[in-house]
C-alpha positions in Angstrom: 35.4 -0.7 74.4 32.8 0.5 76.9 28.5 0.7 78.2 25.3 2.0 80.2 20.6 2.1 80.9 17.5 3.4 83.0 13.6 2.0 82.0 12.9 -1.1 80.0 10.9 -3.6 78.3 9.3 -5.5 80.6 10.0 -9.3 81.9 7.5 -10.5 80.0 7.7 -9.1 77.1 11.7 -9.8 77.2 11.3 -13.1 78.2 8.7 -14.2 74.7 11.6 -14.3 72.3 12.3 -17.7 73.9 16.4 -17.4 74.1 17.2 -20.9 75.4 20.3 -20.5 77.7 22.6 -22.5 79.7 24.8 -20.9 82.8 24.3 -20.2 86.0 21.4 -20.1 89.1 21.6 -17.3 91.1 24.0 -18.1 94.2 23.2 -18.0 98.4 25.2 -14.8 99.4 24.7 -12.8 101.9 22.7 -9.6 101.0 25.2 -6.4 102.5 27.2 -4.9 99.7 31.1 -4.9 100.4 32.9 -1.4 101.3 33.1 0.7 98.6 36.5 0.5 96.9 37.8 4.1 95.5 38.2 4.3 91.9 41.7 5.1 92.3 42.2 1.3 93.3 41.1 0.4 90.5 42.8 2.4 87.5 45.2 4.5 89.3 46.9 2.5 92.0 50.4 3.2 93.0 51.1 -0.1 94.1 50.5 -2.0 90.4 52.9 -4.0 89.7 52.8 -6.3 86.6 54.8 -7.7 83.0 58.2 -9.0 84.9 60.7 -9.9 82.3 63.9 -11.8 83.1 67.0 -10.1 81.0 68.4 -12.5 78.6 71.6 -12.9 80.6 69.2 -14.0 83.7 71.2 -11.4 85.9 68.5 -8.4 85.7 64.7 -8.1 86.4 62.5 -6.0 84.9 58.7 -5.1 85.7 56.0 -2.2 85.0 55.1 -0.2 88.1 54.2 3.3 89.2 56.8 6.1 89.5 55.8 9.7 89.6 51.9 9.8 88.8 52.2 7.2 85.8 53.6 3.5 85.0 57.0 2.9 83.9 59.9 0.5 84.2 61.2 -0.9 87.2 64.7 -3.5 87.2 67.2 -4.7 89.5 69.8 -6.7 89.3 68.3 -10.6 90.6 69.5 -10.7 94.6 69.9 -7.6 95.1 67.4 -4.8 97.3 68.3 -1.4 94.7 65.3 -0.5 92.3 66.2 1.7 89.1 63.2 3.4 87.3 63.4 4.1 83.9 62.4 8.1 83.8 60.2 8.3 80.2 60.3 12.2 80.1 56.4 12.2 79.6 53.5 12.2 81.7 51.6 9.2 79.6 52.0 5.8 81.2 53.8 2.4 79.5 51.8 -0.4 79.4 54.7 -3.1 78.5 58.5 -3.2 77.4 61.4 -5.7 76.3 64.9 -6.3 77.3 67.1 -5.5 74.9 69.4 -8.6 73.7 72.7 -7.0 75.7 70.7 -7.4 78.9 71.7 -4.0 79.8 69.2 -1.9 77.9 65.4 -1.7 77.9 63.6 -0.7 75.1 59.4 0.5 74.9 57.2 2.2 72.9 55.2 5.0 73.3 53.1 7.8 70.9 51.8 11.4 72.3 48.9 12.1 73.6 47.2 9.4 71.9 47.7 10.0 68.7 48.9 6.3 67.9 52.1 6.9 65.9 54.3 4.5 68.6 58.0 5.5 68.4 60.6 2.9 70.2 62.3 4.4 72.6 65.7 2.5 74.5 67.0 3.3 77.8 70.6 2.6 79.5 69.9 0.7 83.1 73.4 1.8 83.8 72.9 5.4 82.8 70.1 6.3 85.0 70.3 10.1 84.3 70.4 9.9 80.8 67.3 10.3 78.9 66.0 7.8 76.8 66.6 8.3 72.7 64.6 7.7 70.7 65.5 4.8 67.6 62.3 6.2 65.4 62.1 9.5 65.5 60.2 9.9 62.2 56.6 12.4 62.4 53.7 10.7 61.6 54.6 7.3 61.0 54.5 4.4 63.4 57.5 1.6 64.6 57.3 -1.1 65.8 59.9 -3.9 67.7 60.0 -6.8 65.2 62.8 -8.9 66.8 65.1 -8.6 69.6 68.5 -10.7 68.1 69.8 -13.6 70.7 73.0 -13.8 71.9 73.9 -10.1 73.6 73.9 -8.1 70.3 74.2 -4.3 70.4 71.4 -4.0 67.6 67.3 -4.7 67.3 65.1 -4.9 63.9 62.6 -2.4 64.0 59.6 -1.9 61.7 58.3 1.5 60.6 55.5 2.1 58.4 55.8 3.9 55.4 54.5 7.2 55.2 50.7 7.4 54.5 50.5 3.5 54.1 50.4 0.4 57.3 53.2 -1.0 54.9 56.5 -1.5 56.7 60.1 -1.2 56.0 62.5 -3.2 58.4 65.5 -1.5 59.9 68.4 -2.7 61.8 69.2 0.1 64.7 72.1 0.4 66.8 71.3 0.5 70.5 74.2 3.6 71.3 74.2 5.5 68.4 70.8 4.8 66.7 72.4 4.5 63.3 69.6 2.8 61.2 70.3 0.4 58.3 67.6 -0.8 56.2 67.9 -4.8 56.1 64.2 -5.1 54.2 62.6 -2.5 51.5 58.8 -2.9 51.5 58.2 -3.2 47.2 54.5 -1.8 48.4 52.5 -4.7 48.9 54.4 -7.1 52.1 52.1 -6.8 55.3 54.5 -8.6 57.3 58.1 -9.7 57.9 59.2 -13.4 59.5 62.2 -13.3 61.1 64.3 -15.6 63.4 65.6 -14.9 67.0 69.0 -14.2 64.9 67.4 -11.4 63.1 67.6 -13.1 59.7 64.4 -12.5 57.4 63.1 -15.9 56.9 59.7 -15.3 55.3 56.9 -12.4 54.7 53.3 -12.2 54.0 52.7 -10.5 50.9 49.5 -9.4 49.2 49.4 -9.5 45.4 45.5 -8.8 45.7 42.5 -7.4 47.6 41.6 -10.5 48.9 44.6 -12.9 48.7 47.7 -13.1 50.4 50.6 -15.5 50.2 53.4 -16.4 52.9 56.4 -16.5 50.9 60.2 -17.4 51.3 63.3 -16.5 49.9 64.0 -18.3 46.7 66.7 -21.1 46.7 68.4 -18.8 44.2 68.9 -15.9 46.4 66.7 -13.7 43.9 63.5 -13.1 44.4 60.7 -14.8 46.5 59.1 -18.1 46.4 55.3 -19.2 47.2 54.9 -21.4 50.2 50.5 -20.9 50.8 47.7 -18.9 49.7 45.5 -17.4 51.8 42.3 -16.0 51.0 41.0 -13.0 53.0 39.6 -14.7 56.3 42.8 -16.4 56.6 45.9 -15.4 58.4 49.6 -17.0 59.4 50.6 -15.6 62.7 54.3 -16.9 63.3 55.2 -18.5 66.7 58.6 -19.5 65.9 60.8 -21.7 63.8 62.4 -24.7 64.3 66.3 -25.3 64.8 67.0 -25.9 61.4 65.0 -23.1 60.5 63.6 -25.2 57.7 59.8 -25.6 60.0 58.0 -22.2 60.9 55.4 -22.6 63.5 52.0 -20.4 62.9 48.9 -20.0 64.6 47.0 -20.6 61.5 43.3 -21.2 60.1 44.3 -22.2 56.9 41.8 -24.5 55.5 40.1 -24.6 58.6 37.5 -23.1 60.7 39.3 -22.6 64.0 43.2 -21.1 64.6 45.3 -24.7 65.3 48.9 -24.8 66.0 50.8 -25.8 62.9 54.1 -26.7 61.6 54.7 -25.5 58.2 57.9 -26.9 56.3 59.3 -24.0 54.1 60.2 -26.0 51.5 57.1 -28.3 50.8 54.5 -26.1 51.7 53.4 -29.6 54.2 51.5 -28.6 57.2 51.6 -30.7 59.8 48.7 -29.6 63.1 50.2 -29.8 66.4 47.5 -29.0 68.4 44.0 -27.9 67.9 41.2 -27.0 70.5 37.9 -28.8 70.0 35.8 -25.8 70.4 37.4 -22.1 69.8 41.0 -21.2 68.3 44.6 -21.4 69.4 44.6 -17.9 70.9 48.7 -18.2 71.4 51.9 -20.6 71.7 55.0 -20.2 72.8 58.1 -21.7 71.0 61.5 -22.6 72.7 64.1 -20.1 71.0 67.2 -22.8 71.9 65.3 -26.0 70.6 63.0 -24.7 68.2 60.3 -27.0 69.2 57.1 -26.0 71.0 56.5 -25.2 74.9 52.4 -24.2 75.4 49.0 -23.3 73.0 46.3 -21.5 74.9 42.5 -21.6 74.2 39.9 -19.9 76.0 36.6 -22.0 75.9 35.1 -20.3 78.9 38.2 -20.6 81.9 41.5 -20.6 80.0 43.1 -23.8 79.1 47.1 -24.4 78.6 48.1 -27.5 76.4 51.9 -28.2 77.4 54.3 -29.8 75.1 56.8 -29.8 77.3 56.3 -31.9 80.1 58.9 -30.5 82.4 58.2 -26.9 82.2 54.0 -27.8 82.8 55.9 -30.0 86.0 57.6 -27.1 86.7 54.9 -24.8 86.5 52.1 -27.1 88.0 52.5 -25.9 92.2 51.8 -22.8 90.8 48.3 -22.9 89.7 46.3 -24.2 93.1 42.7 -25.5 92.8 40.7 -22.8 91.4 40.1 -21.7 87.7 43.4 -19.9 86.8 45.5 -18.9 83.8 49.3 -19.3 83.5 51.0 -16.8 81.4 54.8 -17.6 80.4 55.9 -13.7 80.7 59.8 -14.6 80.1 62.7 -16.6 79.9 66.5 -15.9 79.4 68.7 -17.2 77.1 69.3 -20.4 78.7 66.0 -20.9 79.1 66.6 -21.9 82.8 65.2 -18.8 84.6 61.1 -18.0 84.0 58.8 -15.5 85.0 55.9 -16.7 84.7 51.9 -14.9 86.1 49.2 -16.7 87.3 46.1 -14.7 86.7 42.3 -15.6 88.3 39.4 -13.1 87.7 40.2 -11.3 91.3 43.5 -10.4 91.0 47.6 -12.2 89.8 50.9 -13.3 91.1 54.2 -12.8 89.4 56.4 -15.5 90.0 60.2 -16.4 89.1 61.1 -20.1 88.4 64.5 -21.2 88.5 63.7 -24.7 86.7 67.2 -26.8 87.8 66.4 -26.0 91.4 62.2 -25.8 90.9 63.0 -23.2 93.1 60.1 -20.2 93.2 60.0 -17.2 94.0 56.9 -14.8 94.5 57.6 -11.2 92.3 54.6 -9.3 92.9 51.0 -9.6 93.6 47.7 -7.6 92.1 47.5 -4.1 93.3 43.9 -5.7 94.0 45.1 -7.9 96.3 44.0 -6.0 99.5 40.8 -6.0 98.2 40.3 -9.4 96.5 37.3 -10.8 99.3 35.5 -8.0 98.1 35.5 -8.1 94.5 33.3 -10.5 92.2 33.8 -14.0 90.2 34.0 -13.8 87.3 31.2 -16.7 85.6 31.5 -18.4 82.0 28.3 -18.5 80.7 26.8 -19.6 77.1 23.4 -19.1 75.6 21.3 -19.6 72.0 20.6 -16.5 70.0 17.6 -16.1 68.4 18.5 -18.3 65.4 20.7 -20.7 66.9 24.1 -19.8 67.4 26.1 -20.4 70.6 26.6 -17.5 72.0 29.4 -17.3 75.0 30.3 -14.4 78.0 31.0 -13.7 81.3 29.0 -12.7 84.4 30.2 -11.3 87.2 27.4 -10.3 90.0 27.4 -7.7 92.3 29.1 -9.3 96.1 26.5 -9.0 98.2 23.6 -8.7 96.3 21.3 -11.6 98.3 20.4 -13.4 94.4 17.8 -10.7 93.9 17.6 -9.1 90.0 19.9 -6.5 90.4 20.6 -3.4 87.9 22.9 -4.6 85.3 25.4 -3.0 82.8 25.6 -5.1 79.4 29.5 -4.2 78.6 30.3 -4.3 75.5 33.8 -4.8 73.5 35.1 -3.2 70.9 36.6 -4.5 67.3 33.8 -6.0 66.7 37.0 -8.4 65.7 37.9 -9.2 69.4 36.5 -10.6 72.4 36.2 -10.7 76.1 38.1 -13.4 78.1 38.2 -14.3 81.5 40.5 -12.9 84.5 40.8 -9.7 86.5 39.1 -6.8 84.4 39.6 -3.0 86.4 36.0 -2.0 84.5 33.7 -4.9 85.6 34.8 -5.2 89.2 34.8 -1.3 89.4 31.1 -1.9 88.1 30.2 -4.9 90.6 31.7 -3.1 93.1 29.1 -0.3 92.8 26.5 -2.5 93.0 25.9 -4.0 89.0 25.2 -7.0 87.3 28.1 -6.8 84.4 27.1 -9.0 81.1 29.7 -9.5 78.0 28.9 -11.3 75.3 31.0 -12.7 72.6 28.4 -11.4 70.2 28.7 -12.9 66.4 31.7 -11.6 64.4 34.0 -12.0 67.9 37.2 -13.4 67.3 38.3 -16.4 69.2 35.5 -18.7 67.7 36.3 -19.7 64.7 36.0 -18.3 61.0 32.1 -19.2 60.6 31.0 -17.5 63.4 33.3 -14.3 62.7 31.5 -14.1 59.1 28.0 -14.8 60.5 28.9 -10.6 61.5 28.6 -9.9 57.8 26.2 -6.4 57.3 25.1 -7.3 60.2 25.9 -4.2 62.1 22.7 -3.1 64.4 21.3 -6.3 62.9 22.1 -9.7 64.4 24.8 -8.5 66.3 22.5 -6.2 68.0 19.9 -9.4 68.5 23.0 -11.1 70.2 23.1 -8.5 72.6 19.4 -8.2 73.2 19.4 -11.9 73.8 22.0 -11.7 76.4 20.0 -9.4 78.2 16.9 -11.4 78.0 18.8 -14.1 79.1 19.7 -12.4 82.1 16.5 -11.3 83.2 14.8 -14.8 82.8 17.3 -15.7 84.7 16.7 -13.4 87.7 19.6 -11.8 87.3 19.1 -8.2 86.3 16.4 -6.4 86.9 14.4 -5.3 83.8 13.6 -1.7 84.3 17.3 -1.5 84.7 19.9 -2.3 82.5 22.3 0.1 81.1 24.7 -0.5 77.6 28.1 0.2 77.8 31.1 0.0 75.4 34.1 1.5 73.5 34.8 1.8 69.6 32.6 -0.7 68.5 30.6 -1.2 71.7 30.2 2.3 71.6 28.3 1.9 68.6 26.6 -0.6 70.5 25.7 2.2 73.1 24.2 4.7 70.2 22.4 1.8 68.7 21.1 0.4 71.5 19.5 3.3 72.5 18.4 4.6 69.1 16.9 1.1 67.5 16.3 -0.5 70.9 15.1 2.6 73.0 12.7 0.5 75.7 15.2 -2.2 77.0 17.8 0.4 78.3 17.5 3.0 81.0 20.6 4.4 80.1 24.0 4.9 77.8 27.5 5.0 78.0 29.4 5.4 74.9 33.5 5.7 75.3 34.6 7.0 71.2 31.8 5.0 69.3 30.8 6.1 65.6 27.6 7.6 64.8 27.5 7.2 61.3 29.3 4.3 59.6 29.5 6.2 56.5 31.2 9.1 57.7 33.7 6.3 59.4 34.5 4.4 56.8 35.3 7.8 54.9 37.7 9.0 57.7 39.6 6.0 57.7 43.3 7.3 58.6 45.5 7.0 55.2 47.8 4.3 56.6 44.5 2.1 56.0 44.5 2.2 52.4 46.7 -0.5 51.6 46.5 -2.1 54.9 44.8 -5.1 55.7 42.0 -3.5 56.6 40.9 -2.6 53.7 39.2 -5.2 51.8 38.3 -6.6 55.5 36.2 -3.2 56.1 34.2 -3.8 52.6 33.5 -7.2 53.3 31.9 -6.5 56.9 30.6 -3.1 56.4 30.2 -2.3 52.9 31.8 -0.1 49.7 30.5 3.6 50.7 31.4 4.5 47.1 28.3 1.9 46.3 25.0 3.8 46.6 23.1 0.3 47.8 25.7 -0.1 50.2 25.6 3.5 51.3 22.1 3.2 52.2 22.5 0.3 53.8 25.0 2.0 55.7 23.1 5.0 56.8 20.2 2.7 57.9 23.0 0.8 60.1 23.9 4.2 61.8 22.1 5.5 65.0 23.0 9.3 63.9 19.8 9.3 61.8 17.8 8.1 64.7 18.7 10.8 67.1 14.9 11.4 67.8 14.4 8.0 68.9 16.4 8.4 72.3 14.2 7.9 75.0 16.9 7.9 77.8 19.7 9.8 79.3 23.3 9.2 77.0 26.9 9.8 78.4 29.2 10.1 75.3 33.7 10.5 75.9 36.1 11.1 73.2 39.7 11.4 73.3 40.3 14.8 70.8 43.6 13.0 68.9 41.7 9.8 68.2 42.8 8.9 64.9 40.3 6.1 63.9 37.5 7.3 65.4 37.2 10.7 64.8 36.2 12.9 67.4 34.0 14.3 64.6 31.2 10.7 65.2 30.7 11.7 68.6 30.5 15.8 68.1 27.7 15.1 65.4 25.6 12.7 67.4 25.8 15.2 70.4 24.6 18.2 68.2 22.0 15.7 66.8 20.8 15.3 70.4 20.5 18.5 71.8 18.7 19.6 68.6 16.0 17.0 69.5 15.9 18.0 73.0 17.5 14.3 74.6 19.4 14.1 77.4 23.0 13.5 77.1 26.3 14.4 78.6 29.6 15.1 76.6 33.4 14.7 78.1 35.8 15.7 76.0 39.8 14.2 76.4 42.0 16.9 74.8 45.0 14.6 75.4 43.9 11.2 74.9 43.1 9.3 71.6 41.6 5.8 70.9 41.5 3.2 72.9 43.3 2.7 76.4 43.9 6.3 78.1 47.3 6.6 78.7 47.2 9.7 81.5 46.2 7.9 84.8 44.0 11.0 85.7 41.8 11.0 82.3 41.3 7.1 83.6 40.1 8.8 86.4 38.4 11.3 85.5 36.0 8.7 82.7 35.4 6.6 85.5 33.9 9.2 88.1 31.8 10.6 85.4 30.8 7.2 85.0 30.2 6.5 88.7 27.9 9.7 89.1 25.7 8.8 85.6 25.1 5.3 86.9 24.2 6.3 89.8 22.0 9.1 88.9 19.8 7.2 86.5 20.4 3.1 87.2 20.6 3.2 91.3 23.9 2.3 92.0 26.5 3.3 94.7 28.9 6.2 94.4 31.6 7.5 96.4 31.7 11.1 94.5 
């Protein structure tokens, strides 16, 4: 989610809230700003390359690249020069894909223009010409891949919701013919499905109330469904695997605990056994061995990402790999044998794709970062942690300006979207697009970000333009006392929630921003919650949304609601706004930008209104609307913070 400023409070007013702060001292670098790099590097490069898969079999590659104005699938066959593309028959890019279990196929997914219903597609690597079918083809409901079956079989479970509801049925679909067979009916309350790499269901998440949930198995009888755990409505089971004897299913799990941990739970006891835990923010993801069944990696992301190995020869395998700066290792693939790994290295200027072969430890180089011409010119990326207002840790990245000479420079505070997600370190297009035209770029992990544990998720209770506001405003004070970014200006930036962020930093916090940009945020929380797309009614959203936001049907919470919603501030604006919505979006209506827009104009503020009539929520996926945001974007900064711009 996305940001933007112009005028602000001053340094000494900023600085008498007293935010305590640890981080970083403002580096010697020399003071001439890098070339500027066009924005067509950054979000529309034909040389991207990323997401190489090996093929089950080992004897095929696969990879995302750009064919024909958008991303799609690249393979060949390992050793050889000839590249196929997969042709999509649409104009919107792919962002990833699978191998299908008879290493021939590939399958993806893919909705149109935006609109979030994500059918799965599959497509024949030996019948170039052919167009792709499509295994889902059912209007207005969305599929997704639940399990691709081991051992070369012609057939892949697929979920698709049922109509109206997030709820899904499972279906067993035949890669040549599409013939669908229904393996799992959803009674009407089952959010998910556990299956093994054989396609057998082994488990499911059911809810039987609002706020409860229970992962359950099949009964030793064969009828019916037996209780393994409760979980209440903070807690979750996200299944990494099972063990050989399928009897053990691995989660990512914070049940009875504050903080995600790796966890073996036997099926039949109920037992949990932790495997690994991180001492300061969750198990963020793990990787399972499908031929042993025991663990290979967890990942945490304390500041630079950290990879705890369990198996000692792949981390030797992987080790060379790394070098001696901050790095993260993603395991991208491996084939059946689990011999053959593709494995990327990311850092926060750029990646490398590699393939492993681990008998030989032979490794081979893939691909690099479109970046990677440019990497000397882009910006690190800094951890950096402060204290709120009342106490809490609050953690974030930095990433200055190359060749700003240390002196307070204008700064965009960017924030993400959710609020249930966070920002992590590596290459980000947005931030080094912003650095590179001469910003400051500040994210904070403000309270109710994921990745931190359950208390400091809940501390985001009501707290909308509240203390998650003051988290902001603290990382921005913060900044300045640290000489960072210059007071008079600072711009707010975000997407979905941080676009809220945008509307209500300029509406309840007029004087510490000189400017706005808000990518889809809502204007009125009410009018959200009421527009909720029907598949969220018995999702598990749901109960989630009252918790955190409130019960609009309440007329306390209401008004809390409407107090929360920078709509009914309009007249507070004091400078310039740049508001984009994608028309289809489907869980921010286009509606929450249209009305704060009118509201606006009709009290004489300045703001700007771009309008995506094929795009929808969240990622873009027409190269040229990425475009097209970003030189809007370019121009506004410029215009009213004092940045560079090659438009």
């Amino acid at each position: 989610m996305i940001r933007r400023t112009y005028l602000a409070l001053g340094a000494s007013a900023l600085l008498a809230a007293g935010c305590s702060a640890s981080g970083v001292e403002a580096p010697e670098v020399a003071a001439v700003p890098p070339p500027l790099i066009p924005i067509e590097a950054f979000f529309y490069n034909r040389e991207t390359n990323y997401d190489y898969k090996i093929s089950p079999d080992g004897t095929r590659l696969g990879w995302i690249a750009s064919a024909g104005g958008r991303l799609t699938v690249h393979w060949k066959h390992l050793g050889a020069d000839e590249v196929g593309i997969v042709d999509t028959h649409s104009r919107r890019s792919l962002q990833s894909f699978e191998w299908a279990p008879d290493s021939r196929r590939v399958l993806y997914w893919q909705d149109r223009d935006g609109d979030e219903n994500m059918h799965i597609f599959v497509a024949d690597t030996e019948q170039p010409g052919a167009a792709p079918r499509d295994l889902t083809p059912f209007a207005g409901q969305r599929a997704f891949i639940q399990q691709t079956i081991r051992g070369g079989a012609d057939h892949v479970l697929v979920g698709v919701n049922r109509p109206r509801t997030a709820l899904a049925d499972l279906y067993r679909v035949a890669l040549g013919t599409g013939e669908r067979t229904r393996v799992a009916e959803n009674p009407g309350d089952v959010l998910s499905w556990i299956t093994d790499v054989d396609g057998a269901v082994r488990a499911r998440i059911r809810r039987p109330a609002p706020e409860e949930r229970v992962l359950e198995r099949p009964a030793a009888s064969g009828m019916g469904w037996e209780r393994v755990i409760a979980l209440d409505l903070e807690e979750y089971a996200w299944p990494v695997g099972f063990t050989e004897d399928r009897t053990g299913l691995w989660l990512r799990t914070n049940h009875r605990r504050d903080r995600y941990a790796l966890v073996r739970l036997d099926l039949r006891s109920g037992r949990q056994t932790v495997v690994y835990e991180h001492p300061v923010v969750d198990v963020e993801g793990a990787r399972v061995s499908a031929r042993t069944g025991e663990p290979l990696l967890a990942v945490g992301v304390p500041g630079y990402p950290h990879t705890r190995f369990f198996d000692r020869n792949l981390e030797a395998d992987l080790a060379a790999l790394r070098g001696r700066e901050p790095s993260g290792i993603r395991l991208l693939s491996l084939d059946d044998s689990e011999q053959l790994a593709t494995v990327q290295v990311y850092r926060d200027r750029g990646d490398e794709s590699y393939l492993v072969n681990r008998q030989t430890r032979e490794r081979t180089l893939l691909g690099r970062s479109a970046m990677a011409p440019y990497a000397e010119q882009l910006a690190p990326i800094e951890p950096i942690s402060l204290k709120s207002r009342d106490g809490l840790t609050l953690h974030g990245y930095l990433a200055r300006p190359p060749g700003g000479g240390g002196a307070p420079a204008p700064m965009v505070l960017l924030v993400h979207g959710g609020p249930w997600f966070r920002d992590y370190w590596g290459y980000n297009s947005t931030v080094q697009f912003l650095a590179n035209r001469g910003y400051a770029v500040l994210r904070i992990n403000y309270r109710a970000s994921t990745g931190y544990g359950r208390a400091f998720v809940e501390a985001g209770v009501h707290q909308h333009s509240r203390a998650m506001h003051d988290d902001l405003i603290d990382g921005v004070r913060w900044a300045i006392a640290k000489g960072i970014a210059d007071p008079r200006r600072v711009a707010i930036m975000g997407a979905s929630y941080g676009g809220y962020a945008t509307l209500v930093g300029l509406t309840f916090t007029p004087e510490v921003f000189a400017c706005g940009v808000d990518f889809f945020g809502p204007s009125n929380l009410v009018s959200l919650l009421e527009a909720r797309p029907a598949y969220w009614t018995w999702s598990f959203f749901q109960p989630y949304y009252r918790k955190y936001y409130g019960d609009v049907t309440q007329p306390d919470d209401r008004r809390r609601l409407e107090s929360q919603s920078p709509l009914f501030r309009a007249d507070r604006v004091q400078r310039p706004l740049l508001v984009i919505h994608g028309a289809n979006d489907p869980n921010v209506r286009k509606q929450e930008s249209d009305q704060m827009v009118e509201a606006l104009r009709r009290e004489g503020k300045d703001v700007e209104y771009l309008v995506l009539y094929d795009e929808g929520h969240g990622g873009f996926g027409n190269p040229t609307s990425v475009v097209r945001t970003h030189r809007v974007v370019e121009r506004f900064l410029a215009k009213h913070l004092g940045g560079r711009s090659g438009s």
